[in-house]
C-alpha positions in Angstrom: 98.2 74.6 86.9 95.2 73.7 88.7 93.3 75.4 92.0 94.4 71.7 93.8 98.2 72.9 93.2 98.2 76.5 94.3 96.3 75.1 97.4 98.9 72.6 98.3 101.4 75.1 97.6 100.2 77.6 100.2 99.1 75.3 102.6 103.0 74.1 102.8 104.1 77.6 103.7 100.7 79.4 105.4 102.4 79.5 108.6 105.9 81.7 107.2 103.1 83.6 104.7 101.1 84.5 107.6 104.2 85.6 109.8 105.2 87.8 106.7 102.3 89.3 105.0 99.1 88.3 107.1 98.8 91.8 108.7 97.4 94.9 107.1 100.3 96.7 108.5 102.5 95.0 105.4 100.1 96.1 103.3 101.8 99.5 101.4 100.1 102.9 102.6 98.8 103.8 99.0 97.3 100.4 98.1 95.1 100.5 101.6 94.6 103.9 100.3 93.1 102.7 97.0 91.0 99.9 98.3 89.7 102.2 100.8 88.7 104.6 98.4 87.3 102.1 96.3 85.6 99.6 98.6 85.3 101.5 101.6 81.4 102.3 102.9 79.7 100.6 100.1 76.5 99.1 101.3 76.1 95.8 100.6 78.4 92.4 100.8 81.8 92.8 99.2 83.9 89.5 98.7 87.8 89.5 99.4 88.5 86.5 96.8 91.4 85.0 97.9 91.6 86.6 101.0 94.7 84.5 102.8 95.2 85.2 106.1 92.7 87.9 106.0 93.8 90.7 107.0 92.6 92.8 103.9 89.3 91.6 105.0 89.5 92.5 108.5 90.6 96.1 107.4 87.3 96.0 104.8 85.0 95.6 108.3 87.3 98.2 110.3 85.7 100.3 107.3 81.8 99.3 108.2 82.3 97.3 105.2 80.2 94.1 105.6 83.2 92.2 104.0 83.8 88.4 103.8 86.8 86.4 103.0 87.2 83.5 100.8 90.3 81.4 99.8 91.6 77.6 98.9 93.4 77.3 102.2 92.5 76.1 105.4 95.3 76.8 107.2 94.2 80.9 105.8 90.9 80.6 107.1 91.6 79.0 110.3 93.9 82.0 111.1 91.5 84.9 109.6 88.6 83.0 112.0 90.6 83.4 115.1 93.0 86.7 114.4 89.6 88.8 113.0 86.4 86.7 114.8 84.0 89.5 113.9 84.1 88.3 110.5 83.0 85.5 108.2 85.3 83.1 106.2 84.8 80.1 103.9 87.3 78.2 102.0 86.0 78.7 98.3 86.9 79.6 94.8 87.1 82.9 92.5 85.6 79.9 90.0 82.7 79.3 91.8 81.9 81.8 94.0 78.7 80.3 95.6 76.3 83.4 95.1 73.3 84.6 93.5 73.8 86.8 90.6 73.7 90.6 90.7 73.8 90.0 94.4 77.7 91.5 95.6 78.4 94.8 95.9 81.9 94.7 95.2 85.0 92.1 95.0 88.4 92.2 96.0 90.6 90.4 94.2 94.4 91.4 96.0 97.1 89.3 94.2 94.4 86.6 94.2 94.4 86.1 90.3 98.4 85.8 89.4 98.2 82.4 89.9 95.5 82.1 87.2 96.6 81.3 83.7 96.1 83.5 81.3 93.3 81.2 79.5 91.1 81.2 82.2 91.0 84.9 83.3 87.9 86.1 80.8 85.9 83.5 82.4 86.7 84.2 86.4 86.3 87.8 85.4 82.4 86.9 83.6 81.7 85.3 86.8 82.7 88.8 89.0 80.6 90.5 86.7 77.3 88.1 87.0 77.7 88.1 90.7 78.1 91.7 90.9 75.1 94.4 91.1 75.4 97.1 88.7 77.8 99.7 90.1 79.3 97.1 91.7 83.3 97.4 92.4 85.9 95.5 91.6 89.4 95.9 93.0 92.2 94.1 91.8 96.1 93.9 92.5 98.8 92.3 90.0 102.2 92.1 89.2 102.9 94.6 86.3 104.7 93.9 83.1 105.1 94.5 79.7 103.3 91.0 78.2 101.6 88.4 79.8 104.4 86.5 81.5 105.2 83.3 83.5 107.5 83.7 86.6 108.9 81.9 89.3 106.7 83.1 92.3 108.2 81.9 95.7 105.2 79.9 96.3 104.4 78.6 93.0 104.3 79.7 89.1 102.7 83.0 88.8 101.5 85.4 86.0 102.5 89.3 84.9 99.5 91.5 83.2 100.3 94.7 81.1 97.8 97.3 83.2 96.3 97.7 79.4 95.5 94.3 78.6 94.0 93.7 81.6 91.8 96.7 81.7 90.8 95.8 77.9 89.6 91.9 79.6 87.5 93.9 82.2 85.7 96.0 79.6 84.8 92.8 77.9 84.0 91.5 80.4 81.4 94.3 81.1 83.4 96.7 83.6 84.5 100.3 83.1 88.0 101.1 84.6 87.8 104.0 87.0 91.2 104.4 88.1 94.4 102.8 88.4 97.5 102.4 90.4 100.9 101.4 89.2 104.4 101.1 91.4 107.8 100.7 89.8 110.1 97.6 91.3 111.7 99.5 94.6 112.8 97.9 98.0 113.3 94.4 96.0 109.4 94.4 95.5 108.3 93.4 91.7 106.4 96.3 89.9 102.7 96.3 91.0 99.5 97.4 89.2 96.0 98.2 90.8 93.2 99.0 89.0 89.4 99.6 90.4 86.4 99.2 88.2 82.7 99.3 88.1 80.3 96.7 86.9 78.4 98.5 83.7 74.6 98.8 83.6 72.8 95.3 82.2 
């Protein structure tokens, strides 16, 4: 599954996405929490990768946060431009991020990498860590499971992580875990995992 695909998959339902989830007020109380904690006043430009219609990255810059979206879709950042105008959006890729290295202070990464098979995380995840300063921060959200897993996302093909595995691809990666968040399925929501790490020294 290529980045071409997801695009086109998106861009055929941005309008029904963005009525459903492109507010920050759908956004559950304890992940804002956990971004906040995690992203929130940290000097420097943070990255919401995959940012949709960005409301994650409009609540980022309610925080001081000098944060800037990024995703595959048009249709996403023509909506993020004129619902939050304060900020700055590009269409781009988690696989080429378009930055100088050690230059970000931290990424967000909010349901932006299920669509990635499994083959290619290590590498995205390399590319976070060359772009990020050391201490950087990385925040990431995923559907939880017990093995790496294929499922039939309502948009298109998508991918469950085991909170373990994916903390041991961050350490190799060269980032140490410094806290996690996990939710059981409730209210017909899949299980979710967060976990927020910081770029290692060198």
């Amino acid at each position: 599954m290529g980045l071409e695909q997801v695009r086109q998959a998106y861009a055929s339902v941005a309008g029904l996405y963005i009525e459903l989830f492109g507010s920050s007020e759908r956004v559950h109380a304890d992940d804002l929490a956990f971004i906040e904690r995690h992203l929130g006043g940290r000097p420097g430009v943070v990255l919401d990768l995959g940012c949709g219609p960005g409301h994650l990255t409009g609540f980022l810059r309610s925080l001081g946060v000098d944060a800037r979206g990024i995703d595959l879709v048009p249709e996403f950042i023509a909506h993020a431009r004129a619902a939050h105008p304060s900020g700055r959006y590009q269409l781009g890729s988690m696989e080429d991020l378009g930055v100088a290295d050690h230059s970000i202070a931290g990424i967000l990464t909010w349901y932006s990498l299920i669509h990635l098979p499994p083959r290619r995380l290590d590498g995205v995840l390399a590319r976070f860590r060359r772009a990020m300063a050391p201490g950087g921060r990385l925040v990431l959200g995923v559907f939880d499971g017990d093995e790496v897993a294929a499922f039939d996302h309502k948009v298109i093909t998508a991918y469950r992580w085991p909170v373990d595995e994916l903390v041991e691809r961050l350490t190799r990666a060269g980032f140490v875990e410094v806290e996690r968040l996990r939710r059981p399925d409730e209210d017909n929501h899949r299980p979710h995992a967060a976990v927020a790490a910081v770029a290692t020294e060198g």
